[in-house]
C-alpha positions in Angstrom: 111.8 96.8 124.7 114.3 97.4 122.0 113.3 99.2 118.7 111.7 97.6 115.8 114.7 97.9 113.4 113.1 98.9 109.6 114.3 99.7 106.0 112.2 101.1 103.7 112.2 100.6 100.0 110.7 102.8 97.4 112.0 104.3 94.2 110.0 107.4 95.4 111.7 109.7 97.1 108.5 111.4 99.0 107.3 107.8 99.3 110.4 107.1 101.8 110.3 109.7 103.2 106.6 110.0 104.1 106.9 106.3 105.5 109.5 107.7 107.7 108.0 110.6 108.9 104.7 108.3 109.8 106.6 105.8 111.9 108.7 109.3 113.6 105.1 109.8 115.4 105.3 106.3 116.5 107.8 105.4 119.3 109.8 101.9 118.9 110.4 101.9 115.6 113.6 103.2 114.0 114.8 103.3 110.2 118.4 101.5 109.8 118.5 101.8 106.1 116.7 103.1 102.7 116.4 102.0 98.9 115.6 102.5 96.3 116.0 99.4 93.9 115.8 96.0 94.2 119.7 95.9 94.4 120.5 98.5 96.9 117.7 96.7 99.3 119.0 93.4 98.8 123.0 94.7 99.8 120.9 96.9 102.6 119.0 94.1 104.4 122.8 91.7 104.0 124.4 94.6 106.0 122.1 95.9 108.8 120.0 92.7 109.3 116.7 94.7 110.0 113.6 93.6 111.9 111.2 94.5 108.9 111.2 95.5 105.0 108.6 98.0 104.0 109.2 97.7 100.4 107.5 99.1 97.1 105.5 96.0 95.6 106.9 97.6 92.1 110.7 98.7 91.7 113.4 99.1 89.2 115.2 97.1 87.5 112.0 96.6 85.7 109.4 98.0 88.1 106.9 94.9 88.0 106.9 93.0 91.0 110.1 93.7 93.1 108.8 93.8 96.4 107.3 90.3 96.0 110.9 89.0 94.4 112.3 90.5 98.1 110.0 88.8 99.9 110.4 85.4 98.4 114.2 85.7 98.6 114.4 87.0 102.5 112.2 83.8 102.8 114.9 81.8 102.9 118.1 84.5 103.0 117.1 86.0 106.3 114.1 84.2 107.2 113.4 86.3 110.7 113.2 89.3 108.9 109.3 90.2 108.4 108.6 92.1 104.9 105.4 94.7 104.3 105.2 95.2 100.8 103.4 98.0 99.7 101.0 98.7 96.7 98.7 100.6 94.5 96.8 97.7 93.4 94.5 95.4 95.2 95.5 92.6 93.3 94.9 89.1 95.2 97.3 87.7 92.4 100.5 89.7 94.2 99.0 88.7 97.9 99.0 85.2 96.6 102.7 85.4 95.5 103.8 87.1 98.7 102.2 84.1 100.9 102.8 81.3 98.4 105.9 80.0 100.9 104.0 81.0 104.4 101.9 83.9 105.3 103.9 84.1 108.6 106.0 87.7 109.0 104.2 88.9 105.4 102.0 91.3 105.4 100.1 93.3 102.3 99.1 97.2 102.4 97.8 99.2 99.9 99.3 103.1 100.1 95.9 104.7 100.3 96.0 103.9 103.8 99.3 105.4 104.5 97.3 108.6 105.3 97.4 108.2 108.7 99.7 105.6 110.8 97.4 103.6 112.4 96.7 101.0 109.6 100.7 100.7 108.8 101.9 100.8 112.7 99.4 97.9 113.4 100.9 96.0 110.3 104.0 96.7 111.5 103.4 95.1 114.8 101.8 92.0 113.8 104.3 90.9 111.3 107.0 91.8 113.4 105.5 89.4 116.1 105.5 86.4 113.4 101.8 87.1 112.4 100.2 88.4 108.8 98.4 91.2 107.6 96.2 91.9 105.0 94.8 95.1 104.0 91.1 94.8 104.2 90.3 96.0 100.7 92.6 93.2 99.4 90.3 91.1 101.5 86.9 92.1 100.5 88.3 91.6 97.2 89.4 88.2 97.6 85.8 87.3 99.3 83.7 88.5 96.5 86.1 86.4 93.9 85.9 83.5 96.1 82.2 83.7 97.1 81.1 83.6 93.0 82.7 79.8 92.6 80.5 78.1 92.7 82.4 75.7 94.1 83.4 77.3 96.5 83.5 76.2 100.8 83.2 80.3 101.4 79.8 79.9 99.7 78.6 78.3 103.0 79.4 80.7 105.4 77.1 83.0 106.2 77.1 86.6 105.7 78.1 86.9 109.5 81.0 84.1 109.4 82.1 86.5 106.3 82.7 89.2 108.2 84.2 87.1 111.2 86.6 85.9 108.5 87.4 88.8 106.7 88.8 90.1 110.6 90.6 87.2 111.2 92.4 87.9 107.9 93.4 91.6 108.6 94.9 90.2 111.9 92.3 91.1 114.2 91.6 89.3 117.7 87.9 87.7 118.8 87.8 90.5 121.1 88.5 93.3 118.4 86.0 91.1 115.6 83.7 91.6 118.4 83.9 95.2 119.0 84.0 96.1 115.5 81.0 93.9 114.6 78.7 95.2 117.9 78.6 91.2 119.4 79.8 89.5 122.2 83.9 87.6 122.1 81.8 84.6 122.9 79.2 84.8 119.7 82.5 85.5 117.4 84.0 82.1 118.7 81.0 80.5 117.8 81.1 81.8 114.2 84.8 80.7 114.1 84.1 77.6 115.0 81.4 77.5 112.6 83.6 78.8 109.8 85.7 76.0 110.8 83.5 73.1 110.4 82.1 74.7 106.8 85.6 74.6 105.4 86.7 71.6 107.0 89.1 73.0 109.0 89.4 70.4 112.1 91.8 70.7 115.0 95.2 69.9 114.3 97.7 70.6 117.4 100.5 71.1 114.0 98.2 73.8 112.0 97.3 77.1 112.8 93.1 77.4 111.8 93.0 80.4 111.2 95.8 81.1 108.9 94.6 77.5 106.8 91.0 79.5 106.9 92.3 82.9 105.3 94.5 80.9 102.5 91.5 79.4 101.5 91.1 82.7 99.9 94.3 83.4 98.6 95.4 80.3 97.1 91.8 79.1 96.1 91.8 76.0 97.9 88.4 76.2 99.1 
């Protein structure tokens, strides 16, 4: 299997460069290209064509919301290119942006947990397969916002289906919900289908369930 093709974008120099050296202790992955502006990441990504964009959610020109103006434009200017913005904040508000068009090949990580590779390598993976991530702070945020509405669907789920749905938002299988959570694959497809039912989710060949289920949180439709 061929490499996962990357450019990284950061004004900070040690930024880029500890990004890089993460993925260097990770085979299949190699770095075709670096930025460090919304510009030079925009000319970058029209000449090498990468796989993925790991991009700075804040950049010059004006350093407020670059990474989610990349995004949105590689939407539609290179729409197989996957894009894992990086932030500081765990602010549903920029997750929201970043997903507005599709959460498909979009992924959101906050740079506390570039300590070690793990959390960034398995972001990597699932977006560039066509999935999402979210980091899970984002999405405990995002559940506490959501489970104070009053009108809120969330409000029906149990504390259980919660947890079941907070996994299925950080891209985690039945089987890894289960292992994490100390219960059976078969009790966690129960709760899912449970979740399902309490947010009106019902089975449509045309929609994927479980992405409708997690941007119940992030575009609060519930």
């Amino acid at each position: 299997m061929s490499a996962t093709r990357i450019v990284i974008a950061d004004d900070s120099v040690l930024v880029r460069a500890g990004v890089e050296a993460l993925l260097g202790m990770e085979p299949g992955h190699e770095i075709v290209g670096v930025a460090g502006s919304l510009p030079e990441l925009i000319e970058i990504v029209d000449q090498v064509s990468p796989d993925l964009v790991i991009t700075d959610v804040r950049m010059p020109p004006t350093s407020v919301d670059e990474g989610i103006e990349a995004a949105n434009r590689f939407r539609t200017s290179h729409p197989d290119v996957g894009v894992l913005v990086l932030s500081q904040f765990a602010d549903p508000a920029y997750l929201r942006r970043l997903v507005d068009g599709g959460s498909g090949r979009r992924g959101y990580l906050l740079k506390d947990n570039l300590a070690t590779p793990g959390e960034l390598v398995t972001a990597i993976d699932l977006i560039h397969r066509g999935g999402s991530f979210i980091d899970p702070a984002v999405v405990e945020l995002l559940v506490s916002q959501q489970g104070n509405k009053a009108s809120s669907s969330l409000t029906r789920l149990t504390e259980r289906e919660t947890e079941i749905l907070a996994g299925i938002a950080t891209g985690k299988s039945n089987v890894a919900i289960g292992e994490q959570l100390f219960i059976g694959h078969r009790a966690v497809e129960k709760h899912i289908n449970s979740i399902f039912a309490k947010l009106d989710l019902f089975d449509d060949p045309d929609a994927n369930r479980r992405v409708r289920a997690v941007l119940m949180y992030l575009q609060g439709a519930a």
